[in-house]
N, C-alpha and C positions, 0 to 999 in steps of 0.2 A: 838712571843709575841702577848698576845689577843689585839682587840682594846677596848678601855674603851668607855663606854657610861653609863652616867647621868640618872638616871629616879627617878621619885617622885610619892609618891604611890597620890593615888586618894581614895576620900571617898564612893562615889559611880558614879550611871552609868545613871544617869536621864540627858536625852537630852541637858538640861540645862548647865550642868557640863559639857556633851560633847562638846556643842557648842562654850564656854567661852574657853577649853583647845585648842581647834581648831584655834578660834579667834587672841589667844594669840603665837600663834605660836608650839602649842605640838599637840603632836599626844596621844589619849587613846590608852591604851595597857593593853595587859594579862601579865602575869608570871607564868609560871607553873611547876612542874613536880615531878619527883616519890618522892624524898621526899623534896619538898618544897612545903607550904602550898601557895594555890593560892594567890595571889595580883594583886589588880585591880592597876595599875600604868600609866603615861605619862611620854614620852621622849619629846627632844627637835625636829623637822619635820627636822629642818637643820642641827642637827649634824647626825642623820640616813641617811640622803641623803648624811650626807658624808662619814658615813659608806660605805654605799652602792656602793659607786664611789671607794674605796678605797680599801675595802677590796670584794666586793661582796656578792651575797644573804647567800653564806655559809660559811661569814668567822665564826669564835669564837671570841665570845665577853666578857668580862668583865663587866656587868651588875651593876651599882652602885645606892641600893636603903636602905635608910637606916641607913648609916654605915655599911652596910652589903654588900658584892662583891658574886655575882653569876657569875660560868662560861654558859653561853647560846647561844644557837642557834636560831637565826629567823626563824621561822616554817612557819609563815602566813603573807602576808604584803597586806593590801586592798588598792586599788588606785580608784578616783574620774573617772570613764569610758571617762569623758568631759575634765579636765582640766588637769589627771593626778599628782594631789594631793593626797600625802598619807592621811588615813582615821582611820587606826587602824592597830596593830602589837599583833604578837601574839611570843612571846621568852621562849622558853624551858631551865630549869636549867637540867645540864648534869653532866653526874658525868664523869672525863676526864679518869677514867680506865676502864669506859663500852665503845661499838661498838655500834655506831647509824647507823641505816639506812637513806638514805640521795639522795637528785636530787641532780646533778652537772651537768652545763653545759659541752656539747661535743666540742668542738672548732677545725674544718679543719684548718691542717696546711701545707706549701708547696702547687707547683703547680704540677697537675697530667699533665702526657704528654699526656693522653689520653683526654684531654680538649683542647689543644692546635692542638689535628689532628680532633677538630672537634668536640667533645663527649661533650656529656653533665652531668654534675654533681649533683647525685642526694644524697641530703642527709636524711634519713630514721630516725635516733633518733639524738635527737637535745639535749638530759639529758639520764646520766645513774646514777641509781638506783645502790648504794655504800655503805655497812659493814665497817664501817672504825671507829679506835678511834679519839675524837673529834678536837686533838690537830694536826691530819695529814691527815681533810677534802681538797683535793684539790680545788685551788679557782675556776679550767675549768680540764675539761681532752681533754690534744692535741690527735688528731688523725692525723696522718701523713698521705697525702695522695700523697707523691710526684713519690711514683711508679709507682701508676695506670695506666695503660692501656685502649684502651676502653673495655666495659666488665668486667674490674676486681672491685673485691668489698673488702670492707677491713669490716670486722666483728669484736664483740664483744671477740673473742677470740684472735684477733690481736694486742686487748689494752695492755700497756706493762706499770702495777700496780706498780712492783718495790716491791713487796711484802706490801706497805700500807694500802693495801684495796681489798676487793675481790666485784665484782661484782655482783649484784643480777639480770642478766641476762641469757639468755642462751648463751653459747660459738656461735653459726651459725649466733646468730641475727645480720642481716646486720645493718650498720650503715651508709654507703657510697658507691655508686656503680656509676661508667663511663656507660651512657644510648651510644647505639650507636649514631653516628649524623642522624638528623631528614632528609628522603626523602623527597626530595619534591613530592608533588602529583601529578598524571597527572591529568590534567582538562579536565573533558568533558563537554560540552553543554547539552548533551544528546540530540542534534537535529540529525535529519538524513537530508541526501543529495537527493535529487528528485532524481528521475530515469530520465534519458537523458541526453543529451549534456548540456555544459554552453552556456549563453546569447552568449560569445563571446569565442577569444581562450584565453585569460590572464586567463578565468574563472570571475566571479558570483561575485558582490558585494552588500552584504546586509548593512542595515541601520537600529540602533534600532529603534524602537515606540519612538517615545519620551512621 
């Protein structure tokens, strides 16, 4: 079931207007798509942020502007670089028996043993790029990585889709790979030892500059 969210169209887009809608607690927003005529609109800043906690960047929404319900996806979300305040949203009407292309987060799940002898875990794409109809967007896609060994990597062809969505990657693309554990380095000075005998027989004891 989509989540619903509230929005109220806007007259226009003079700073003005932006800054009162902001003031007031809403965020400006777009509405767009293939056949819906654009609208300039504002949501509520707190009920998207509970969106957002709830469902995530790619749930489907039921858009309420109007009397009028659009099914849409969040496309664009701009945040204040400083305080992290939302700024403007951008929501696509979707038609639910076409295939969107779509980022989802990748989410590691399980522990590799090849972390535990020591390995380091590196992960390579953090979003993959997803064909899927809108009504069976996943909210993350798990990657299991509790096999791994050091050395072993689990790839894009290793994803287990379930037939919902195909992936617009290559099958090889690494997504997780166990680094070996890190050597430690030998250290050199790079001084060399004087030709002769030591001061004494313990040998030589130097002292930095200070």
């Amino acid at each position: 079931m989509a989540i619903v969210l509230e929005a109220k169209e806007r007259t226009d887009k003079k700073r003005s207007t932006l800054r009162r809608i902001r003031s007031q607690g809403g965020i400006p927003a777009i509405l767009y798509g293939k056949k819906v005529e654009n609208k300039m609109i504002f949501v509520s800043a707190a009920e998207l942020e509970k969106v957002l906690r709830e469902g995530g960047r790619t749930s489907l929404l039921t858009l309420k502007v109007g009397g009028e319900d659009y099914s849409v996806l969040l496309r664009e979300m701009q945040r204040d670089p400083l305080r992290g305040e939302l700024l403007h949203a951008d929501f696509q009407a979707v038609d639910l028996s076409t295939e969107v292309d779509i980022d989802v987060e990748v989410r590691l799940v399980g522990e590799a043993p090849g972390v535990k002898d020591g390995g380091v875990l590196q992960q390579n794409l953090h979003e993959l790029s997803i064909r899927v109809l809108p009504a069976n967007i996943p909210p993350v896609i798990e990657v299991d990585i509790s096999g791994l060994q050091v050395g072993d990597t689990v790839t894009v062809g290793d994803v287990q889709t379930d037939g919902k969505f195909e992936i617009n990657h290559e099958p090889s693309e690494v997504i997780a790979t166990i680094l070996p554990p890190q050597q430690e380095e030998e250290i050199d000075s790079g001084e060399q030892q004087e030709a002769g005998h030591p001061d004494s027989e313990e040998g030589r004891e130097t002292t930095p500059e200070e």
